[in-house]
N, C-alpha and C positions, 0 to 999 in steps of 0.2 A: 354489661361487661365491665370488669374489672380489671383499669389496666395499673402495674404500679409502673414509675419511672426513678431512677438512681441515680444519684449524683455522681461527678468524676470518682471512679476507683481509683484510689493513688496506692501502688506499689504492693506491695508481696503481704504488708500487711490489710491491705483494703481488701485484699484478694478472698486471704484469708477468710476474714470476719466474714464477707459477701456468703463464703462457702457455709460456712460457720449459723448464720441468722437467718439466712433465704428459703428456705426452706418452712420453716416458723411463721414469719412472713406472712407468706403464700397462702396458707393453712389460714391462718389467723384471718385473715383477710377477702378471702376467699377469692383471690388473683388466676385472673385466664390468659394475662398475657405479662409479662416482664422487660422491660426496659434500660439498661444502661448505659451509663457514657464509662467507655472503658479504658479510653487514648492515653490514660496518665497510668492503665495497670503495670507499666514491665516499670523495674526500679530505674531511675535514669529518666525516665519518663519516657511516653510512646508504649505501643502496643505489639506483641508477638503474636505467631500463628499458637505456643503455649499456652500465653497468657489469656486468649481468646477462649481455648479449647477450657479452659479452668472455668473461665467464668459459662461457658455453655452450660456444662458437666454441674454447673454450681444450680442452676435452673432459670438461666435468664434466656429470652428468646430469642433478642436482638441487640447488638453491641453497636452503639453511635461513639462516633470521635468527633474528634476537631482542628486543633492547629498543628497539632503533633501527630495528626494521623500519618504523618509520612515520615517519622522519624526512624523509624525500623525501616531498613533495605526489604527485608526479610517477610515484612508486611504484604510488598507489593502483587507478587503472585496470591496471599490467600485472597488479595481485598476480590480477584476475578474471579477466585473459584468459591466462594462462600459467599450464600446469598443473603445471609445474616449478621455481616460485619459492612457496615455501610461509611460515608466517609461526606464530610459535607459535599453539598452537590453545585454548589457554585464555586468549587475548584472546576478548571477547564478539562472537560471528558478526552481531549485532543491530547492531553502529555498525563496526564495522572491516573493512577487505576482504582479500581472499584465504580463504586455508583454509589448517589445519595438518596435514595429509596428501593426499598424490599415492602411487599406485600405477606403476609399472612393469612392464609387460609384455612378461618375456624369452622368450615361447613357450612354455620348458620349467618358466618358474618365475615366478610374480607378487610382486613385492617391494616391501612399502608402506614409506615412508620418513615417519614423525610429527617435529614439532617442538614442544616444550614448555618454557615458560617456569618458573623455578624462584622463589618467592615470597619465599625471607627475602633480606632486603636488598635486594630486586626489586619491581616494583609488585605490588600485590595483586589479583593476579587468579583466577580460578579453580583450585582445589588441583590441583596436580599430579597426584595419586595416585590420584584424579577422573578429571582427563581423559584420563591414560592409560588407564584403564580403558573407559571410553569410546572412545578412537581404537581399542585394540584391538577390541575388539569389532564397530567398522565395517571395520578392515582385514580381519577372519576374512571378515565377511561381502561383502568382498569378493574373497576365495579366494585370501588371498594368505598364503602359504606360510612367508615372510624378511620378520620386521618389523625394520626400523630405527629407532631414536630419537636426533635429538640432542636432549639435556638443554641451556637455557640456563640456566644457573643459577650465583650466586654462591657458596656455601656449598659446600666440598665433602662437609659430612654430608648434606646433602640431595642433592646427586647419589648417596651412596654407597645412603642409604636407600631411595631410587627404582628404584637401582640391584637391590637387594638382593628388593623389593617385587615386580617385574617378572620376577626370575629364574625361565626356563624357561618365558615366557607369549611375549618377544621374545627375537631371536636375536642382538644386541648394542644399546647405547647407547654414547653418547660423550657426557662434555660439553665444553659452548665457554660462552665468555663472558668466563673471565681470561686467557685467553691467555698464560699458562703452562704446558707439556705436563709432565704428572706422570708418575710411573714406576710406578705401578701397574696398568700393564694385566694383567689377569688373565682367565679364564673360572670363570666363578660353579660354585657345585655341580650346581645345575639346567640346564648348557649357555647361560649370555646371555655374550656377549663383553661385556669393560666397561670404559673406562678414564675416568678422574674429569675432566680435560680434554687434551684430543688437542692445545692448543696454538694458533702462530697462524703466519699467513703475512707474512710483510713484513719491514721493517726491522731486522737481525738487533742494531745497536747502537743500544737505545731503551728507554723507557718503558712499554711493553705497544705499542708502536707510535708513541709520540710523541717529540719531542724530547725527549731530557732537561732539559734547561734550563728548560723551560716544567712539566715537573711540579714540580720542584726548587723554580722559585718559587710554584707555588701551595702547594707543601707547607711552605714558609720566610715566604712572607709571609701567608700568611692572607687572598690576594685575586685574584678571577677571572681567568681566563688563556685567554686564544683557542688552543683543543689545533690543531696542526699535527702531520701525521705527519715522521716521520723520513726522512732517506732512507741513499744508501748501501748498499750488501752487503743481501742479503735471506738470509731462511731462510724453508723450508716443513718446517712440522712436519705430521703423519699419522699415520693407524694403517692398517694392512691387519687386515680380521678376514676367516677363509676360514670359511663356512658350507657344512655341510650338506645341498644342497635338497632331501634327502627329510625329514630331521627338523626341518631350519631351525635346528638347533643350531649356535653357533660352535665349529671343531674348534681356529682357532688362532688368534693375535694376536701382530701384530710391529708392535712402535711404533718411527717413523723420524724423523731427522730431517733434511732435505736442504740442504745448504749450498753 
């Protein structure tokens, strides 16, 4: 199985492009399952029940967020009724909506895809290392074969350690959140595919997505600045990791980046 994963889509231009090269992709690649982190699609950042439906309609199969998942009010009803838009899962199930695992059922193969927030420099929420544990164990018991993880997380000792924690229990992670695509993709000793962050969709001349101008002066003057995305020439960054489906182990990994 071929699954790919996509970095943060940042705004109406990441959107685009997503619409635009996905498809290609796919074909090229020969992709059975699609993956993105989408929390940063609506401009403003955060994600709409729209902006979700675009990227569905675009050919992705499952939408992961992260610290912005709850920026949209407007979010909160689809995160219960869409079993496809998932939200990390160590925010508290007791006040927040949605869930952070959805299952896929490819007939010959069940593939749960978990989303988990990463805590240093991130809000404090339930350990990581925790709730992986946890997801796993409801994805087993949900007969599913190919787990996927994306890592939201700042720190990349803490993706790598999550990373390293998890080898051979999942069949790849990825993380997102800086949206810069690292070169270390690799497969662990124990079979997990893993690369520390798969990168970002959007604006290819920018600030993680923003204008320059406006980080420059927040980082110059020392005083708040209303982020706008950038616009202009886009890139899609990604990984392809080929799995397994009898062992669920990753055989390969090819990190791309599309211009």
């Amino acid at each position: 199985m071929n699954i790919l994963a996509i970095g943060d889509i940042v705004g109406i231009n990441g959107c685009n492009f997503l619409r635009e090269k996905l498809h290609s992709i796919k074909k090229l690649k020969n992709i059975d399952v699609v993956i993105a982190n989408g929390e940063n699609s609506a401009n403003g950042n955060g994600i709409t029940p729209s902006g979700a439906q675009h990227i569905f309609t675009s050919g992705v199969d499952v939408i992961t967020t992260g610290n912005h998942a709850f920026r949209r009010r407007e979010m909160y009803e689809y995160y219960d009724r869409c079993d496809y838009v998932i939200r990390p899962a160590n925010y508290p199930d007791s006040t927040t909506p949605g869930k952070g695992m959805t299952i896929i059922d490819k007939g010959r193969v069940r593939l749960a895809v978990l989303n988990i927030m990463g805590t240093s420099y991130l809000e404090p929420l339930e350990c990581p290392f925790k709730t992986a544990d946890r997801l796993i164990k409801a994805a087993r018991d949900e007969d599913a074969n190919i787990i996927v993880l994306d890592f939201h997380a700042e720190a990349t000792g803490e993706k790598a350690a999550l990373a390293y924690y998890l080898d051979g229990r999942i069949s790849c992670m990825f993380g997102t959140h800086t949206h810069v695509q690292t070169a270390d993709e690799k497969i662990l000793p124990k079979g997990t595919g893993f690369i520390t962050d798969v990168g970002m969709t959007g604006p290819a001349e920018s600030v993680l997505g923003v204008k320059p101008e406006i980080i420059i002066a927040k980082l110059r003057d020392k005083l708040p600045q209303r982020f706008d995305w950038a616009e202009g020439e886009s890139k899609l960054d990604c990984i392809v990791f080929s799995v397994d489906e009898t062992t669920g182990k990753t055989t390969s990994v090819e990190r791309l980046e599309i211009i």
